[in-house]
C-alpha positions as CSV (number, residue, x, y, z in Angstrom):
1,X,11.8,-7.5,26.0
2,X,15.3,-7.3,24.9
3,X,14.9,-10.4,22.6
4,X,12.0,-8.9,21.6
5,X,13.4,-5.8,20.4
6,X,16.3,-7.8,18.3
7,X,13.9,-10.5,17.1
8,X,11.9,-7.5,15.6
9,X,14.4,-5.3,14.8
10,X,16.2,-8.2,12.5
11,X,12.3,-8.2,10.6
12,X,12.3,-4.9,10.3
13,X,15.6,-4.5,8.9
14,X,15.5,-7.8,6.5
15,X,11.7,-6.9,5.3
16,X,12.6,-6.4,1.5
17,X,10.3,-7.8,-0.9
18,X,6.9,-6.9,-0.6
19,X,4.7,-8.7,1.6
20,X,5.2,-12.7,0.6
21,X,8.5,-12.0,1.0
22,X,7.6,-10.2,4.6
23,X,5.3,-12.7,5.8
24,X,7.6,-15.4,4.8
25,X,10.6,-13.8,6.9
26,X,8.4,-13.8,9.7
27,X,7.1,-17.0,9.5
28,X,11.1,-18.7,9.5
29,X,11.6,-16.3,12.3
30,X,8.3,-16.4,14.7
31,X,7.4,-20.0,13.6
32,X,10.7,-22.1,13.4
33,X,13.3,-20.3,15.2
34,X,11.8,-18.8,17.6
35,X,8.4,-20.9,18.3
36,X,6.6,-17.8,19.6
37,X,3.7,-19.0,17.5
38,X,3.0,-22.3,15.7
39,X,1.9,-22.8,12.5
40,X,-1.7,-22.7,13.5
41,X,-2.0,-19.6,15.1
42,X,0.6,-17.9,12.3
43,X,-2.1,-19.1,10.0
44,X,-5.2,-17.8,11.5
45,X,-3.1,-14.0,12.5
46,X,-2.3,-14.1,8.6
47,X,-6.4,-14.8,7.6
48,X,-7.1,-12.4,10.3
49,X,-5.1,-9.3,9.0
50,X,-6.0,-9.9,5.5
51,X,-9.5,-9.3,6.6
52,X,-8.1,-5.7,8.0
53,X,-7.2,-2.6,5.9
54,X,-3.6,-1.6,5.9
55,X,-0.3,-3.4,5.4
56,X,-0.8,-7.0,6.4
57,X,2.5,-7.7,7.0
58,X,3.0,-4.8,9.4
59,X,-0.1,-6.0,11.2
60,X,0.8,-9.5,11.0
61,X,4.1,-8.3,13.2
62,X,2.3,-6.6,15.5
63,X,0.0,-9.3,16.5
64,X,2.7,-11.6,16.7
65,X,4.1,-8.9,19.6
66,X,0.9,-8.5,21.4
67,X,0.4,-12.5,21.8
68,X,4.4,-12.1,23.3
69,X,3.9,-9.1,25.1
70,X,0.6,-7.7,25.1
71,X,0.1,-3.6,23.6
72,X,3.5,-2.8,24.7
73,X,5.0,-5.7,22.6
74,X,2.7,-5.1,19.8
75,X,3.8,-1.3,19.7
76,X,7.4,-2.6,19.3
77,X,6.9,-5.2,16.8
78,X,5.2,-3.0,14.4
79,X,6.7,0.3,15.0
80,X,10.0,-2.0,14.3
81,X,8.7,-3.2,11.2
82,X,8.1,0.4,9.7
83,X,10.6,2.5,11.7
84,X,14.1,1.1,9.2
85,X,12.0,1.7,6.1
86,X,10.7,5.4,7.0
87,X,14.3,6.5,7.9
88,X,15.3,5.4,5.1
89,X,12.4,6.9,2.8
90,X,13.3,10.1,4.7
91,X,16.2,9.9,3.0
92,X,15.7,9.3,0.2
93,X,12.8,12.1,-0.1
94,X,15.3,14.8,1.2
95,X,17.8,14.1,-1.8
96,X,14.5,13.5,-4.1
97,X,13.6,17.4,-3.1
98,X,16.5,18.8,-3.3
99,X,18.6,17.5,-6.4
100,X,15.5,15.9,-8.5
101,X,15.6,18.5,-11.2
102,X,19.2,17.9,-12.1
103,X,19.8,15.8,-15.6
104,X,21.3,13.2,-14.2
105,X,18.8,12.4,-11.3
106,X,15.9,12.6,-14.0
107,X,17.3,10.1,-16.2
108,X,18.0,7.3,-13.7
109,X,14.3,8.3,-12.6
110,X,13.0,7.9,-15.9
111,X,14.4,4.4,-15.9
112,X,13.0,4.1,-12.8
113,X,9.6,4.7,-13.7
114,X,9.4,2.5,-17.0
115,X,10.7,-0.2,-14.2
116,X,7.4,0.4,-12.0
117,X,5.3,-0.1,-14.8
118,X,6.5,-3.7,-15.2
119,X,6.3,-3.8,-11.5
120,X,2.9,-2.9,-11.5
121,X,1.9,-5.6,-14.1
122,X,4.2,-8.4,-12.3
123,X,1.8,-7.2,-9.3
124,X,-2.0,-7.6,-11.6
125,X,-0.6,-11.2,-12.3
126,X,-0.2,-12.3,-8.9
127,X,-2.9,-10.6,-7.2
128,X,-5.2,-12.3,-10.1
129,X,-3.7,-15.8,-9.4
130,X,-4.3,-15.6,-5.8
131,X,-7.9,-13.9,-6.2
132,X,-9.6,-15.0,-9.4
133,X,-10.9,-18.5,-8.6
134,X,-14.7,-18.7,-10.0
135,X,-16.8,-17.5,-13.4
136,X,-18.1,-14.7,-11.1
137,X,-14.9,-13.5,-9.6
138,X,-14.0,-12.1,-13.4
139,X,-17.6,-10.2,-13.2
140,X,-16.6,-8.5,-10.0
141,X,-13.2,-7.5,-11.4
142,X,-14.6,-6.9,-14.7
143,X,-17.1,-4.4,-12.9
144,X,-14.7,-2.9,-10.8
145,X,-12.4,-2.0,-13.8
146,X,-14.7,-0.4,-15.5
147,X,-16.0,1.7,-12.5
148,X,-13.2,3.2,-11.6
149,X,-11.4,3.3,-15.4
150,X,-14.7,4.3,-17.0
151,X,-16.6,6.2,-15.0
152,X,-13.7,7.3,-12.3
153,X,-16.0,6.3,-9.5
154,X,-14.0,6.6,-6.1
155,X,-12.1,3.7,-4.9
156,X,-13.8,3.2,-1.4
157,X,-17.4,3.3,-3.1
158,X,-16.0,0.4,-5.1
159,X,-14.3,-1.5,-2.1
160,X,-17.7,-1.0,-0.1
161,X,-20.0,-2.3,-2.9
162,X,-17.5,-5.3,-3.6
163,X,-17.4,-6.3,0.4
164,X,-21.5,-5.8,0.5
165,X,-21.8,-8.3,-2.8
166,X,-19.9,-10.4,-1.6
167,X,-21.1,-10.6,2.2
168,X,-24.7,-11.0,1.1
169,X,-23.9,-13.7,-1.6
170,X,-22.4,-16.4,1.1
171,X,-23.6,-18.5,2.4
172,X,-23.8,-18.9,6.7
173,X,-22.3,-21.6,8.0
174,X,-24.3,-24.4,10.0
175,X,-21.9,-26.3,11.5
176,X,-19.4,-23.5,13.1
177,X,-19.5,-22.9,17.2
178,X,-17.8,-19.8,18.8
179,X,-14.8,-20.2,20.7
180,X,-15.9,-21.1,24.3
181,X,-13.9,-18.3,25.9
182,X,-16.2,-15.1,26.2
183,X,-14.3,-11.8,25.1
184,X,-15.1,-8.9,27.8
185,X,-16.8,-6.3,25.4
186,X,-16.0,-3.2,27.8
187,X,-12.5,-3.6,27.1
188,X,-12.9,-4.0,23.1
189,X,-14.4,-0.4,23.7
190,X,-12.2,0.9,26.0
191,X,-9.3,0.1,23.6
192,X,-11.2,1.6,20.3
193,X,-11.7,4.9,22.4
194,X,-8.3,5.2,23.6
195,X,-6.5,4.7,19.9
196,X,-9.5,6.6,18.0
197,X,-8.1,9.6,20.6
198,X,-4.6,8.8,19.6
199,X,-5.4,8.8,15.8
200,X,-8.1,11.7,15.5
201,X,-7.0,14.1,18.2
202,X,-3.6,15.2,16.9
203,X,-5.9,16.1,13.2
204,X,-8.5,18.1,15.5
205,X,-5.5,20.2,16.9
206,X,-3.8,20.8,13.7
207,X,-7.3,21.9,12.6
208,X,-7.4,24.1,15.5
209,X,-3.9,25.4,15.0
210,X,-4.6,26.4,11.4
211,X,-2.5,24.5,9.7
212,X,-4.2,23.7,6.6
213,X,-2.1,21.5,4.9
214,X,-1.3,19.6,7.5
215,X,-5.1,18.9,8.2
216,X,-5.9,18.1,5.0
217,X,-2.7,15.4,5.0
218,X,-4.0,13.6,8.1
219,X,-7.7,13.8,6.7
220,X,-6.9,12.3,3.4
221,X,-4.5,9.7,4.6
222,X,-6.8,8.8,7.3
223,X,-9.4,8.2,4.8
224,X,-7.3,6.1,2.5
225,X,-5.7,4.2,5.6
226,X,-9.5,2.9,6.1
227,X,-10.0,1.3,2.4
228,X,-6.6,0.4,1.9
229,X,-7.8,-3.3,0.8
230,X,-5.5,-5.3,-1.5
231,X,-2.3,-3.9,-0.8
232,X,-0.7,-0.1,-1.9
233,X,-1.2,-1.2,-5.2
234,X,-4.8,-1.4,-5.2
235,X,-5.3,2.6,-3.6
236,X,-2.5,3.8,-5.6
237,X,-4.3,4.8,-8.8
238,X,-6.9,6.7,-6.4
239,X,-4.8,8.4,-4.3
240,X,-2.5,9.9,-7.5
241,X,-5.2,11.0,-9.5
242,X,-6.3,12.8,-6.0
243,X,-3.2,14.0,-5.2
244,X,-2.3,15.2,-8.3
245,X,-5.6,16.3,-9.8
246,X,-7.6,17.3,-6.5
247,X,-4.4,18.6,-4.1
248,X,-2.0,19.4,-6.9
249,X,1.0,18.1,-3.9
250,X,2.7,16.0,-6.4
251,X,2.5,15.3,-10.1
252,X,1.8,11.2,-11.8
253,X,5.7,11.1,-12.4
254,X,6.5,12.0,-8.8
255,X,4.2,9.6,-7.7
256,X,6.1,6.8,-9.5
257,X,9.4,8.1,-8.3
258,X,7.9,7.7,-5.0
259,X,6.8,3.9,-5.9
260,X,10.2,3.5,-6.8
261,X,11.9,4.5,-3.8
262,X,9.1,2.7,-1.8
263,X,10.1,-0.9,-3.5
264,X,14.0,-0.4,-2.6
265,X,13.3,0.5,1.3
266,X,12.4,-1.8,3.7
267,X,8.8,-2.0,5.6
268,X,5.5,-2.2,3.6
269,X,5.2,-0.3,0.4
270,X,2.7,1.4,1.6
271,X,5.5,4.4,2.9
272,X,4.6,5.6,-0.6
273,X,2.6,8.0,1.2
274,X,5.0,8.9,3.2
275,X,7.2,10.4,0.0
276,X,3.9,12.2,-0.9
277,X,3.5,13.5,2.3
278,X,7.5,14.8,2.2
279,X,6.9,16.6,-1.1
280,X,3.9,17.9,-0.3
281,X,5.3,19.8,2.5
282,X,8.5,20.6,1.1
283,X,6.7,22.3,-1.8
284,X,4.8,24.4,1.0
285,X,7.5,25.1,3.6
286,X,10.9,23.5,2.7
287,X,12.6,21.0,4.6
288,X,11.1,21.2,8.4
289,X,7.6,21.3,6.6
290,X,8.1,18.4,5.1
291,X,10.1,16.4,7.9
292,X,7.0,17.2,10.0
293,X,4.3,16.6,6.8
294,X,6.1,13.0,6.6
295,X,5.4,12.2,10.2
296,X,1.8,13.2,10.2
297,X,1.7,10.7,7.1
298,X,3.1,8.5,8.8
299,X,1.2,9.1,12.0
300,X,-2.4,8.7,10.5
301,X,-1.3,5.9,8.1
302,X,0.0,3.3,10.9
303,X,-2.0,4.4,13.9
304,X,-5.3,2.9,12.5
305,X,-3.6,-0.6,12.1
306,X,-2.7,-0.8,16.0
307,X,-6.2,0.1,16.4
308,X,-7.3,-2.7,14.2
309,X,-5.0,-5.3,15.7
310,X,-5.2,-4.4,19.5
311,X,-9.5,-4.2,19.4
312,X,-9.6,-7.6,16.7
313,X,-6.7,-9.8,18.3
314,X,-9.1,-11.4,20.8
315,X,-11.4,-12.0,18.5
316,X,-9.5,-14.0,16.3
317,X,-10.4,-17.2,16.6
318,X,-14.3,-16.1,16.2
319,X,-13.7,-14.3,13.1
320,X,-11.8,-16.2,10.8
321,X,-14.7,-18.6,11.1
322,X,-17.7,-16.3,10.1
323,X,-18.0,-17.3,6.5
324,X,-19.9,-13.9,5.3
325,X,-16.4,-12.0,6.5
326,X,-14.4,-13.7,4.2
327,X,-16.7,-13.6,1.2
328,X,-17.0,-10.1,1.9
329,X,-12.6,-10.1,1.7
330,X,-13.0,-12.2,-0.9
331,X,-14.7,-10.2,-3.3
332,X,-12.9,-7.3,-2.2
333,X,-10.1,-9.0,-3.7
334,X,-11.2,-10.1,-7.2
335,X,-12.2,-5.7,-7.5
336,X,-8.5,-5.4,-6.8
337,X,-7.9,-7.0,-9.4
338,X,-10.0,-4.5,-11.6
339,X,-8.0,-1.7,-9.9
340,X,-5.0,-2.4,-10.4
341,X,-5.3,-3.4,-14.1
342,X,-6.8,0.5,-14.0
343,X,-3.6,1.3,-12.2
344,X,-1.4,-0.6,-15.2
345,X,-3.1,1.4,-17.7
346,X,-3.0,4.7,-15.7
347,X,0.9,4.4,-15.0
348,X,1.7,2.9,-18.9
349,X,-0.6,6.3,-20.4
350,X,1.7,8.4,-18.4
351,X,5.0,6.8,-18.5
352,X,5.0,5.8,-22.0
353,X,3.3,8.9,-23.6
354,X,4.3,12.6,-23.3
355,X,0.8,14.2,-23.5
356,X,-2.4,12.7,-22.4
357,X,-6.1,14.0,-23.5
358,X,-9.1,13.1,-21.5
359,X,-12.1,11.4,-23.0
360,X,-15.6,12.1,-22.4
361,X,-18.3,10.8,-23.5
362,X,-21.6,11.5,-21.2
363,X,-21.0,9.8,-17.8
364,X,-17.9,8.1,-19.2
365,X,-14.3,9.9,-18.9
366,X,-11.5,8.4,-19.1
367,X,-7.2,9.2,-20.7
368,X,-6.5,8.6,-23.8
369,X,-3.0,9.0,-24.6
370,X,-1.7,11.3,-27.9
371,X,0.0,8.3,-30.2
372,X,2.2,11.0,-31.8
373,X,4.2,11.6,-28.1
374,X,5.4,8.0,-27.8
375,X,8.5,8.0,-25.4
376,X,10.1,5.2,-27.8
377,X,12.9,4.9,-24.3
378,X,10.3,4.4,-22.3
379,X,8.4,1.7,-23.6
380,X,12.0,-0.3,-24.5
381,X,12.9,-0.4,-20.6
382,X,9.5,-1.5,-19.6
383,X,9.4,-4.4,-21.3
384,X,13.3,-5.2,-20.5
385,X,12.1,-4.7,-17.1
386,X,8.9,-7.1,-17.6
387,X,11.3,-10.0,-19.3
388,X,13.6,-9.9,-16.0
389,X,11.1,-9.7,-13.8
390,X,8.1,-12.2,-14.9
391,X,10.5,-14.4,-17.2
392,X,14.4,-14.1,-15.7
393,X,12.4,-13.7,-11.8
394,X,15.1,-11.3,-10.5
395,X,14.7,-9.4,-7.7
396,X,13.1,-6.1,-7.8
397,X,16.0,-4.2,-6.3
398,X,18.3,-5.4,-9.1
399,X,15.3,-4.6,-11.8
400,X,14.6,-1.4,-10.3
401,X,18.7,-0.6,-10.7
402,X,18.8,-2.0,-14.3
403,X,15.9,0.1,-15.4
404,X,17.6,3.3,-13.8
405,X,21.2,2.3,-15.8
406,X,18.7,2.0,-19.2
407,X,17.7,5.6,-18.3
408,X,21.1,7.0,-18.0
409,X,20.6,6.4,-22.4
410,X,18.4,9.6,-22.1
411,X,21.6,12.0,-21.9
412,X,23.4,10.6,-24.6
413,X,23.6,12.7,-27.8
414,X,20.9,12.0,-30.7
415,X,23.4,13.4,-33.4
């Protein structure tokens, strides 16, 4: 357990990136140093948590700890590979809350948030390289795009049709056999009862205890924790426009503050939530709301994947061979790709522009940014941010530090 717990904790610590970057660290690590799984059982973990909702690298370290050590192993891996990152987004929330309004802190922030906008569209290129592979793929994504940008329909309607398309469109396999070794279906249910009770019971007695916006945290995050499909960046349009619109916890340039922070920590990006989470209760109750608003974030955001991981693991081997499964992921994937070019536009409008109007037009409503309140700024460190990051290939930490130098320009002098 002791190697365990050093072998993890290096992961945790070293998991910069985003998740190729993640999965690649652990595959140098698991795979050829330690030889706690070969490269055929890496492989089929990987297939299998990109089938899940939720960070797949998290879940991806998890697994790799049950198959060395069962659920207590698994519970170290991947509380390891989020623990580093949270303390560290702690962090940097408290000093986000408390010194955010000074001059200096919303310049570098400005810079910050051109520099996700690039992110974001570095992000849509890869994601579309990985997922659009066939004439219908661009239908799906096509579709999904204008769902969600046209008609704001919400994001888990669109995740649930996608999967349904693409489940009943594939074709079954002839030729596959099950894995010879019967899984004992008593304790696949014994394990979903114990860690639903872990994830929904601490929500039923905040409900119980009144506390409102703490209920309505672990309810909404719970939710998005279930259609998370794609990666952060695929929910992220959905959950600002309900946490700013529906919630009113946090505004679109908070958000992207908070997208920032998330691409400097360590851990999945995914602890965006947690930052929203942080101001939200802040906002309410100062700094021991928020502390405790954060860990019920936290709480109902990585509980579900050890349910995921600890009830699928056994199953592996039988899954990643039902062909209807990963059609279903499949097309899952090319809507992501719809949603995040929605999330590209959404951040540009809002980064770019200082006013924004909303269009409608019968069933369609959608932004449509006031020309005259171009941030000319802005726009310049966005696309300095997009040349060193899709042509120079530098790191995102050294972008995201560039683009917050550019916005230092904001409190020189115009005369």
């Amino acid at each position: 357990m002791n190697e365990m717990l050093s072998t993890f904790g290096r992961i945790g610590i070293y998991s910069f990136g985003g998740p190729a970057a993640q999965i690649a660290l652990m595959h140098r690590v698991l795979v050829d140093e330690k030889r706690w799984l070969t490269e055929q059982e890496f492989l089929n973990a990987l297939s299998f948590t990109m089938l899940l909702p939720g960070p797949e690298a998290m879940q991806l370290a998890t697994y790799a700890g049950w198959q060395k050590g069962g659920v207590p192993g698994g519970l170290l891996a991947g509380g390891l590979f989020v623990l580093p990152g949270a303390i560290v987004m702690a962090i940097l929330a408290s000093i986000y809350a408390l010194f955010g309004n000074v001059p200096l802190i919303d310049a570098l922030f400005l810079g910050v948030q051109a520099t996700v906008v690039a992110i974001v569209i570095e992000a849509l290129i890869k994601v579309s390289r990985k997922a659009i592979k066939r004439p219908g793929d661009w239908i799906v994504a096509g579709l999904a795009f204008v769902a969600i940008f046209g008609f704001a329909l919400p994001f888990p309607l669109i995740v649930a049709t996608a999967g349904l398309v693409g489940y009943l469109t594939t074709r079954r396999s002839t030729d596959w056999a099950p894995p010879p070794r019967p899984v004992a279906l008593a304790n696949t249910l014994r394990t979903v009862l114990i860690w639903l009770a872990i994830w929904l019971l601490p929500i039923l007695l905040l409900a119980l205890l009144n506390q409102t916006l703490l209920t309505e945290i672990a309810l909404f995050f719970s939710r998005l924790a279930v259609v998370t499909f794609g990666g952060a960046y695929a929910v992220l349009a959905y959950m600002t426009q309900t946490v700013v619109s529906e919630f009113g916890w946090i505004t679109t340039p908070e958000m992207m503050d908070g997208l920032g922070l998330a691409e400097t920590t360590p851990g999945p990006l995914i602890l965006v939530t947690q930052f929203v989470g942080f101001l939200a209760g802040f906002r309410e109750g100062g700094l021991p709301l928020a502390f405790l608003a954060a860990f019920v974030t936290l709480w109902v955001t990585f509980t579900p994947c050890f349910l995921w991981i600890f009830a699928g693991a056994p199953y592996v081997e039988r899954l990643i061979h039902m062909p209807r499964l990963s059609g279903a992921l499949h097309a899952i994937t090319a809507a992501v790709v719809g949603v995040i070019l929605n999330l590209s536009l959404w951040f540009s409008a809002h980064v770019f522009f200082r006013e924004i109007d909303v269009l409608s037009a019968g069933p369609v409503q959608t932004i449509r940014p006031v020309l005259s309140s171009l941030d000319p700024l802005a726009a310049a460190i966005a696309c300095v941010a997009a040349y060193l990051l899709l042509h120079r290939h530098l790191g995102i930490g050294w972008v995201l530090l560039a683009g917050a130098a550019m916005g230092m320009i904001s409190l020189l002098p115009l005369t």
